[in-house]
C-alpha positions as CSV (number, residue, x, y, z in Angstrom):
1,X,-47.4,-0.1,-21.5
2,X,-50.9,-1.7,-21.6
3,X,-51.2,-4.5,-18.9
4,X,-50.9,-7.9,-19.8
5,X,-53.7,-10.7,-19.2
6,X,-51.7,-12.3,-16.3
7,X,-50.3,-10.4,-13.7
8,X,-46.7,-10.3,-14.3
9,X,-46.0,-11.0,-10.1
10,X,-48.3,-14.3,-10.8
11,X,-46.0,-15.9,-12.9
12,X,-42.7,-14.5,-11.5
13,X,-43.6,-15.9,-8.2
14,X,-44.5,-19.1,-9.7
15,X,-41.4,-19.4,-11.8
16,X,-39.8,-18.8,-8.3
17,X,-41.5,-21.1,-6.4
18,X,-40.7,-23.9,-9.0
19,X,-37.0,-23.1,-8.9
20,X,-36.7,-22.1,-12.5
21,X,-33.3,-20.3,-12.6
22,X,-33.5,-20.7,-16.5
23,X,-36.9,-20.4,-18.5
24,X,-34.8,-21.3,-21.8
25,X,-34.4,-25.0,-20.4
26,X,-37.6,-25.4,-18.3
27,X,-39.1,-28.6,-19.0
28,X,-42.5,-29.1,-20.8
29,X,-44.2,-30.7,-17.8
30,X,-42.6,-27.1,-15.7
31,X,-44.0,-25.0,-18.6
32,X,-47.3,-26.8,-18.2
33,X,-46.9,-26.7,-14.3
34,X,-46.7,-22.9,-14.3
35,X,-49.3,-22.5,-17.0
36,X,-51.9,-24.3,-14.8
37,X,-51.2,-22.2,-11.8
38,X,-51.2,-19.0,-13.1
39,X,-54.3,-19.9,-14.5
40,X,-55.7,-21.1,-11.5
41,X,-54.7,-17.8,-9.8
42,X,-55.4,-15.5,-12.5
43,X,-58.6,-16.9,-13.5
44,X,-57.3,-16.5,-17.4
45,X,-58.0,-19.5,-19.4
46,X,-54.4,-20.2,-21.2
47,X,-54.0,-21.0,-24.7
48,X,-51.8,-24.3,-24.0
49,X,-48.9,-25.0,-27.0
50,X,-46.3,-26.8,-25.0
51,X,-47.5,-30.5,-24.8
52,X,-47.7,-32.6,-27.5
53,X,-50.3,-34.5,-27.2
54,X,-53.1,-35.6,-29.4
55,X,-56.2,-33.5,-29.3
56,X,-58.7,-35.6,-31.3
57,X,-61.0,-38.6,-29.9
58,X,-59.2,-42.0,-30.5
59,X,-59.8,-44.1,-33.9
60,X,-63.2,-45.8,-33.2
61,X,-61.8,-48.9,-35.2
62,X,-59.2,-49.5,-32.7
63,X,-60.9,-49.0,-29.9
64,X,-64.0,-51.4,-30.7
65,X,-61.2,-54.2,-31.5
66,X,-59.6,-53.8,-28.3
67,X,-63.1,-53.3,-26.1
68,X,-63.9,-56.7,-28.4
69,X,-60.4,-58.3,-27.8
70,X,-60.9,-57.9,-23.7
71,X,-64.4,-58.9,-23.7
72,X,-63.4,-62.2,-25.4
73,X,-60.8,-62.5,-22.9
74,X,-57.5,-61.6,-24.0
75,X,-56.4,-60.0,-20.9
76,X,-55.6,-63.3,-18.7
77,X,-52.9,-64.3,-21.6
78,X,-49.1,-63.1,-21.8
79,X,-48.4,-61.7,-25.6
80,X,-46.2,-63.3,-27.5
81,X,-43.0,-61.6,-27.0
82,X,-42.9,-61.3,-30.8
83,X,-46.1,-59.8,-31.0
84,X,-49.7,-60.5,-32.4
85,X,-49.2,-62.5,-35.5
86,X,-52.2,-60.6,-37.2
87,X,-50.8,-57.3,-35.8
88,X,-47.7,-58.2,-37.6
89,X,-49.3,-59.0,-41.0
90,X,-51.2,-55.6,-40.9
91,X,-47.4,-53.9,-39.5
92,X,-45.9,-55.4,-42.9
93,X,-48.6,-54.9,-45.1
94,X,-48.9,-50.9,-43.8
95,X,-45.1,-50.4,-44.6
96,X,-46.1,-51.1,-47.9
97,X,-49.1,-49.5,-49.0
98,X,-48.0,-46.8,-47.2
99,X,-44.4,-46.4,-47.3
100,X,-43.8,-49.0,-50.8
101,X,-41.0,-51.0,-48.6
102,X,-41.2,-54.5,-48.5
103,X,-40.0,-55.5,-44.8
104,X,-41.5,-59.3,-43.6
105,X,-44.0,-59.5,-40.8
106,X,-41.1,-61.4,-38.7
107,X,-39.3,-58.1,-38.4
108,X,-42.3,-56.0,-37.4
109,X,-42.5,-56.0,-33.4
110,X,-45.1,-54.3,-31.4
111,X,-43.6,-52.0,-28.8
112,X,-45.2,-50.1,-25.9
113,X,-45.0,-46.8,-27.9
114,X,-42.3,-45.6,-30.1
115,X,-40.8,-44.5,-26.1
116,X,-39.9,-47.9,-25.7
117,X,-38.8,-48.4,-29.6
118,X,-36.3,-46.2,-29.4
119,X,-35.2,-47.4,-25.9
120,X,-34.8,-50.8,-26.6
121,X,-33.1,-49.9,-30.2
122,X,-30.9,-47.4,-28.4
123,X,-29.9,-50.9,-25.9
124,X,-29.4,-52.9,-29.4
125,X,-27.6,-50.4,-31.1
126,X,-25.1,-49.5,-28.7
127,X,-24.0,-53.2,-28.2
128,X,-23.6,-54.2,-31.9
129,X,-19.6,-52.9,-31.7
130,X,-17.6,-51.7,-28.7
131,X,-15.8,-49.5,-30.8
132,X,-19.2,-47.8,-31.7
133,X,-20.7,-46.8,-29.0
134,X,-22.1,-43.0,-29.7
135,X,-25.4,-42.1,-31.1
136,X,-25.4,-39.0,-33.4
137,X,-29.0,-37.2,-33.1
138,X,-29.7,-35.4,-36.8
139,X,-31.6,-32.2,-34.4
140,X,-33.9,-30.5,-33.3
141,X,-35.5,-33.6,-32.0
142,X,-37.8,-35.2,-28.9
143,X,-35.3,-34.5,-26.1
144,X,-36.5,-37.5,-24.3
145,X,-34.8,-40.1,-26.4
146,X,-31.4,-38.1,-25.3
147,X,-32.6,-38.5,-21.5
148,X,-33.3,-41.9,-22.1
149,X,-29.4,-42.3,-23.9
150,X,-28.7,-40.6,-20.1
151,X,-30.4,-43.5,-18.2
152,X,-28.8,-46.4,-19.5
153,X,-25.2,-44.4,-20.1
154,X,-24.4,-44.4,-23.9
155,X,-22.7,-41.2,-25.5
156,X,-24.4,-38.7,-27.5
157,X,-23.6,-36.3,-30.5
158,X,-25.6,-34.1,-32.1
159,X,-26.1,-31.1,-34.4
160,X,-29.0,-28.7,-35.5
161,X,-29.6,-29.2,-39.4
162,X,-31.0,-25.6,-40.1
163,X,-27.8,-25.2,-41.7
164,X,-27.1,-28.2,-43.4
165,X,-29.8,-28.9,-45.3
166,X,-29.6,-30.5,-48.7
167,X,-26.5,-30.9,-50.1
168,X,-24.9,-29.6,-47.1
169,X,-25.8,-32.6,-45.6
170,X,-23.5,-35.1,-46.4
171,X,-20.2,-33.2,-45.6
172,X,-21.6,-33.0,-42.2
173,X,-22.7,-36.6,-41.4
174,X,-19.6,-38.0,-43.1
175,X,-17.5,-35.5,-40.7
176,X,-19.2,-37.7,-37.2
177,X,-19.2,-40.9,-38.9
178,X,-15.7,-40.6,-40.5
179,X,-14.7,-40.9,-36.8
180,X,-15.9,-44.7,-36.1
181,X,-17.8,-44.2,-32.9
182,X,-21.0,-43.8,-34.4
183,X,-24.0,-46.1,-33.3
184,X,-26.9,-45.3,-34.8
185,X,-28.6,-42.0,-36.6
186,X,-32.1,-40.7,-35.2
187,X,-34.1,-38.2,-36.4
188,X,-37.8,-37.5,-37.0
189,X,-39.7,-36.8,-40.3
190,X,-41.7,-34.4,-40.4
191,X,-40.1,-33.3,-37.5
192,X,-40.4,-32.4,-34.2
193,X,-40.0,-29.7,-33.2
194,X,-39.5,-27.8,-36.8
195,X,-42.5,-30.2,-38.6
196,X,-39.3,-29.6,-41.4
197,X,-39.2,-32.8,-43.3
198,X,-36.3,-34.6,-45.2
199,X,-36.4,-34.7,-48.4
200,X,-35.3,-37.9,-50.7
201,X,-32.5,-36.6,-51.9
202,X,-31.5,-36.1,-47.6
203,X,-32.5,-39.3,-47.3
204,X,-30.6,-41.0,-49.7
205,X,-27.5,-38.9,-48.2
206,X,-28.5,-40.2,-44.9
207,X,-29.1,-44.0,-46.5
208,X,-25.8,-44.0,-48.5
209,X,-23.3,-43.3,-45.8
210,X,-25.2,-45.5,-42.9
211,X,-24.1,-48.3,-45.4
212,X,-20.7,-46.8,-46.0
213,X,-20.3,-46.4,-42.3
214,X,-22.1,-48.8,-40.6
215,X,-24.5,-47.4,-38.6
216,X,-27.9,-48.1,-37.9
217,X,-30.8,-45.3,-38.8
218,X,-33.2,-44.9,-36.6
219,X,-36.1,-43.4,-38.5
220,X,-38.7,-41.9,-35.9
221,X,-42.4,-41.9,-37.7
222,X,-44.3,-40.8,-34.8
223,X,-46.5,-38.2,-36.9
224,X,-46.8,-40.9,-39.7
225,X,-48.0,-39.4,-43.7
226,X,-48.4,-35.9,-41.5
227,X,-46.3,-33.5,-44.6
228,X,-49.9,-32.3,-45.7
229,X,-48.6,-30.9,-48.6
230,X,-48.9,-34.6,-50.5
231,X,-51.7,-36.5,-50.7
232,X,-50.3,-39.3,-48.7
233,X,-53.5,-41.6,-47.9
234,X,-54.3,-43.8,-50.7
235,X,-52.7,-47.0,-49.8
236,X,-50.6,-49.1,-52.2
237,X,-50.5,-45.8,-55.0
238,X,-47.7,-42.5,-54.6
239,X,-46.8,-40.5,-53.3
240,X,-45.5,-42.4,-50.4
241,X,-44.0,-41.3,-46.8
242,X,-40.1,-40.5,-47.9
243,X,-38.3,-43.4,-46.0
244,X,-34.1,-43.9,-45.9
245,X,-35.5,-47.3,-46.1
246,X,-35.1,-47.1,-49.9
247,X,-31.6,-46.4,-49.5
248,X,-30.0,-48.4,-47.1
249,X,-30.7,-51.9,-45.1
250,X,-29.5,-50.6,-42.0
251,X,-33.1,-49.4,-40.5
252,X,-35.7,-49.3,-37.9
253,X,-38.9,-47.7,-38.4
254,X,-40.4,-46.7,-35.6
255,X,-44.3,-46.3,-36.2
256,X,-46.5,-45.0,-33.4
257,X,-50.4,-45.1,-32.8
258,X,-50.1,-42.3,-30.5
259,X,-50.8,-39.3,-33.1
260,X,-51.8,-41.0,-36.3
261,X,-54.3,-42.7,-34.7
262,X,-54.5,-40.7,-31.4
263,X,-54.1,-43.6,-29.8
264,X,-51.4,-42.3,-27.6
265,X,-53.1,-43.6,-24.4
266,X,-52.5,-47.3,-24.8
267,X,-48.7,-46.8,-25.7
268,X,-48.8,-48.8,-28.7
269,X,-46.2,-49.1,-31.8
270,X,-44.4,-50.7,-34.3
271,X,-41.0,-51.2,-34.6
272,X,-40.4,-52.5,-38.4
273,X,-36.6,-53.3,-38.8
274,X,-35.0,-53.8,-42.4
275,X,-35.0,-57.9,-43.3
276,X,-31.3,-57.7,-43.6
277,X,-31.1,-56.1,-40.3
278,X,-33.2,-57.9,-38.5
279,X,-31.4,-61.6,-39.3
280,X,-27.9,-60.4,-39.1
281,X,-25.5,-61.1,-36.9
282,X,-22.9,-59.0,-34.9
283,X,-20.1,-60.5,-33.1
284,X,-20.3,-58.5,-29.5
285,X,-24.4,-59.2,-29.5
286,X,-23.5,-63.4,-30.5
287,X,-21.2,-63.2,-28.0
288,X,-23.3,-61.5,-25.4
289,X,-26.8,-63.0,-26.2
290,X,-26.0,-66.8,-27.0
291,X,-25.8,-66.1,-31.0
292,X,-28.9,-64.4,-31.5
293,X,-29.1,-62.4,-34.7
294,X,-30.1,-58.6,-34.3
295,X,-34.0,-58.7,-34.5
296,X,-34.1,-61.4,-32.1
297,X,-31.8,-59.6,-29.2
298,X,-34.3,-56.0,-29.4
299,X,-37.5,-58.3,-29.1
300,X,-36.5,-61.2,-26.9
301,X,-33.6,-59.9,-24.8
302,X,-34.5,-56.2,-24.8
303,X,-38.4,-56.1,-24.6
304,X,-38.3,-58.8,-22.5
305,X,-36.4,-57.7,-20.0
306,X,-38.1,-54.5,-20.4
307,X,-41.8,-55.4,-20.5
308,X,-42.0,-58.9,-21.1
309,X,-44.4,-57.5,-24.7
310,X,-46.7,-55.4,-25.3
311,X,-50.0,-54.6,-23.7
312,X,-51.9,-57.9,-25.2
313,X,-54.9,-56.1,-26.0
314,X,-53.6,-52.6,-27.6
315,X,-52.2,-55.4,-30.3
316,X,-55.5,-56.0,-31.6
317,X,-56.6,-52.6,-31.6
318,X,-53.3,-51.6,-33.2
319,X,-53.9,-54.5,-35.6
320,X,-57.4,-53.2,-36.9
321,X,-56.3,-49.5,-37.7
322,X,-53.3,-50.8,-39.6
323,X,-55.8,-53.1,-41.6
324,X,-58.2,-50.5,-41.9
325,X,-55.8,-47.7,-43.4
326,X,-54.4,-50.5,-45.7
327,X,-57.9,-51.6,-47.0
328,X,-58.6,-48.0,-47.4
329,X,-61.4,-48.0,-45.7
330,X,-60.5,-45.4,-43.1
331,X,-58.7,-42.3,-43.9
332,X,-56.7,-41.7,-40.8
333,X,-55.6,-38.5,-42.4
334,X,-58.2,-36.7,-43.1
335,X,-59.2,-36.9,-39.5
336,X,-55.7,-35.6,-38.3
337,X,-55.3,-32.9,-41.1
338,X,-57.0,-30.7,-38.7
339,X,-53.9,-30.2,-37.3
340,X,-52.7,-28.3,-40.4
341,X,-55.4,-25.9,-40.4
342,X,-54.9,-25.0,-37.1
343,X,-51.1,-24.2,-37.7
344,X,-52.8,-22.4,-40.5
345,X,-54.8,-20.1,-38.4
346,X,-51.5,-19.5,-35.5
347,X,-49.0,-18.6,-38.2
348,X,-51.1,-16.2,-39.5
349,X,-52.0,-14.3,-36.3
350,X,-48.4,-14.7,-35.1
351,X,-47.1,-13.3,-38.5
352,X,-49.5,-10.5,-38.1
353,X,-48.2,-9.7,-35.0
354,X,-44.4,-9.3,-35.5
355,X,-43.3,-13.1,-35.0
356,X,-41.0,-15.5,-37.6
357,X,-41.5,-18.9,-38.0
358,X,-37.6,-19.9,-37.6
359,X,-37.7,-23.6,-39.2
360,X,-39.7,-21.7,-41.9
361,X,-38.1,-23.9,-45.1
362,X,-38.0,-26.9,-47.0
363,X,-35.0,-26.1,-48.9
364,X,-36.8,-23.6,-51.5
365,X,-40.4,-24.9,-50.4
366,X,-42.3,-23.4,-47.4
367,X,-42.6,-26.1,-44.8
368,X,-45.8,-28.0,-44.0
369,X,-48.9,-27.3,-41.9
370,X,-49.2,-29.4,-39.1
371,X,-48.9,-30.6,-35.3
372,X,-45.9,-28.3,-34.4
373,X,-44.3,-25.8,-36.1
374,X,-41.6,-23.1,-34.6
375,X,-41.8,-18.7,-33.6
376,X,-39.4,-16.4,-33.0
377,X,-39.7,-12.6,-31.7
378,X,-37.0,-10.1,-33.1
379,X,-34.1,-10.0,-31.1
380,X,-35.4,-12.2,-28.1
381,X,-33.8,-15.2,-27.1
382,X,-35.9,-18.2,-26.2
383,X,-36.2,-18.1,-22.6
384,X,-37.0,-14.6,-22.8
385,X,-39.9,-14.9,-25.6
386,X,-41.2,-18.3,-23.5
387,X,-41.3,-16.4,-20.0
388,X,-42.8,-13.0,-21.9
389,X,-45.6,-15.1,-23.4
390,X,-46.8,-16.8,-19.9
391,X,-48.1,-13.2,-18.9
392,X,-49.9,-13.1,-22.2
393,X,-51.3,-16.6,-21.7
394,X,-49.7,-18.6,-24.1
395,X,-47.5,-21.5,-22.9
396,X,-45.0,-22.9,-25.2
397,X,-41.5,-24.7,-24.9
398,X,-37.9,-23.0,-26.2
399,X,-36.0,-24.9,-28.6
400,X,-32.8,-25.3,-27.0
401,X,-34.6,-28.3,-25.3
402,X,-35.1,-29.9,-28.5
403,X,-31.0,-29.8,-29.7
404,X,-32.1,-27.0,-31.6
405,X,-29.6,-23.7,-31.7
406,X,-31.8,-21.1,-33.1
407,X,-34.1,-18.6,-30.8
408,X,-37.6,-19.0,-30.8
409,X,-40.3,-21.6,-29.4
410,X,-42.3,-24.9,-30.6
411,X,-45.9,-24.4,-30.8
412,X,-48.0,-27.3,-30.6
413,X,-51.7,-27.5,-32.4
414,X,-53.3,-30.3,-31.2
415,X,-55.3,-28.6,-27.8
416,X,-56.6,-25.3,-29.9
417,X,-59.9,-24.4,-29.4
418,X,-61.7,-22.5,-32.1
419,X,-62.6,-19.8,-30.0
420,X,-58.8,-19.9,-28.9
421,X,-58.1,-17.9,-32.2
422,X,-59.6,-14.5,-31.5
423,X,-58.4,-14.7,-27.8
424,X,-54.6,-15.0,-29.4
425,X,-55.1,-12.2,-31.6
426,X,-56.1,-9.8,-28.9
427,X,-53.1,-10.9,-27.1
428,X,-51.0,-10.5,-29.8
429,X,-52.0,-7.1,-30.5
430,X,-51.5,-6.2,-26.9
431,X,-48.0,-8.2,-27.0
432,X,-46.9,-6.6,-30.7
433,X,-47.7,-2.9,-28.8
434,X,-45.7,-3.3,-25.6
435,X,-42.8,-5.1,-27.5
């Protein structure tokens, strides 16, 4: 057996010292904790594929409205617990020239990231009907938003969609939902982990039995018009970003400025919630919050007693990227289609080198290039693969984190370095002969 680039002792006594019993369900900030210090011991620079966070500068335009927005003074003011009236103006007009939905700049509300979206809607949701009081998770997803379902104690249900795609997919909902207890409906498109991504046909499923049932669908856009196999970035014309939006009234899209925009350091987003939605009115939330209608409990019950708004400043920033993708005068994604060609480049070499991609399908179509995407190894199982691949110097996260039930890992694009690609082939090669 050839010897690997990292001492194997290195990372075993790491993986000791940290108390990892099980490398299957170490965390991603543990991955990236053992990563660092076996580099720092080793002296091996690691090829890092376990966080997901942007890897490109922030969008100039937001950042010179927001530099412009403190310098004028913004900062001493409280936001409007509503939001920015401009930002939600540009919210509205985004969803349609991006998305073709028509949802009213009332029901647009700036969050601090799609983190605390989801939090607060998970808090909204849950209260709408005591008999409801589950959230079903369509997975693999971020397994965050189940940790954050963990905080505030509301129930859970999930299951991995690799093999219920299409028109497998409605048997399968319908079989959660038929019980009553269901909430809401979360999932991610494109995904993440898998970067597979629903189709409209899914999402009218999806669409048509959250009306029949009841439930709320909570549509995560955190890698917004990131399917780079449609030319998704002339506003106002299709191909749009699929949304369940056209199917249903019962949503909440949850648009984030973290990778579109790689703005993920002021924690800034959208949520936009369906007109209908956002002005109607459940009996437990009247009862509970003085009469308020659903909109106006998630911004001025929830948020507020969450954060009391949204950093003041990341509003205006926010504001002038969504007014500047809309007027078409920046292409947001053709700076962040770099991510797809370095997926490219990694499924290549790992292909070469006796890996799978397991999400590998869209249906009959061949899934997307982009910020994650997913690799098994023969017969290994996750934490197996994950633990072998730290003495290679490649750090990545198993999938059983994510809700998902298939063997393999989530490889994350965005902090490649071009000379990253020849270093993974050698270790590959090394890796492919000793396994």
């Amino acid at each position: 057996m050839k010897p690997t680039p990292i001492k194997r002792e290195i990372v075993d006594q790491l993986v000791a010292k940290l108390g990892i019993d099980d490398f299957a369900k170490a965390t991603i900030r543990e991955v990236k904790q053992v990563a660092a210090m076996a580099e720092q011991q080793s002296g091996v620079e690691y090829i890092k594929m376990e966080m997901g966070i942007p890897g490109l500068p922030a969008a100039k335009v937001g950042v010179d409205a927001q530099v412009k927005a403190l310098h004028d003074g913004i900062a001493h003011s409280y936001p409007d617990i509503q939001g920015y009236p401009e930002l939600k103006k540009e919210a509205s007009r985004f969803v349609k020239a991006f998305i073709g939905l028509d949802v009213m700049a009332e029901c647009c509300v700036p969050v601090c990231g799609s983190m605390q979206g989801t939090f607060a809607s998970f808090l909204t949701c849950s209260q709408c009907d005591p008999q409801k009081d589950t959230v079903l998770f369509i997975d693999p997803g971020f397994p965050v938003q189940k940790m954050q379902l963990k905080v505030m104690g509301v129930k859970y249900e999930t299951f991995d969609v690799y093999d219920y795609r299409g028109d497998k997919l409605g048997a399968k909902l319908e079989s959660y939902l038929a019980k009553g207890n269901i909430c809401a409906i979360v999932y991610s498109n494109p995904n993440n982990p898998a970067w597979i991504c629903l189709n409209e046909d899914e999402l009218r499923t999806i669409g048509t039995l959250a009306t029949k049932y009841d439930v709320v669908v909570m549509e995560d856009l955190a890698y917004f018009a990131m399917d780079f196999r449609k030319d998704l970035s002339t506003p106002f014309q299709p191909p749009y970003q699929v949304s369940v939006g056209r199917y249903t009234d019962n949503y909440m899209l949850l648009i984030s400025g973290s990778k579109a925009f790689s703005y993920a350091g002021e924690r800034i987003g959208v949520v936009c919630i369906s007109d209908k939605l956002f002005h109607r009115h459940f009996e437990a939330l009247s009862a509970r919050y003085e009469g308020l209608p659903f909109g106006l409990v998630f911004s001025t019950r929830m948020l507020y007693a969450l954060s009391s708004g949204t950093s003041h400043s990341a509003q205006y920033a926010m504001a002038a990227m969504l007014k500047a993708a809309s007027d078409g005068t920046y292409d947001f994604r053709k700076e962040i289609m770099v991510y797809g060609e370095r997926a490219h480049k990694l499924k290549e070499i790992f292909l070469r080198h006796g890996f799978h991609v397991v999400y590998d399908k869209d249906l009959d179509e061949s899934i997307a290039d982009g910020f994650y995407f997913t690799i098994g190894y023969k017969q290994m199982t996750s934490g197996q693969l994950a633990k072998e691949l730290m003495y290679y110097g490649v750090s990545a996260i198993c999938l059983i984190t994510t809700g998902s039930h298939q063997e393999g890992l989530r490889v994350c694009t965005s902090f490649i370095e071009d000379h990253q690609y020849q270093q993974l082939e050698e270790r590959m090669a090394v890796f492919e002969e000793n396994n």
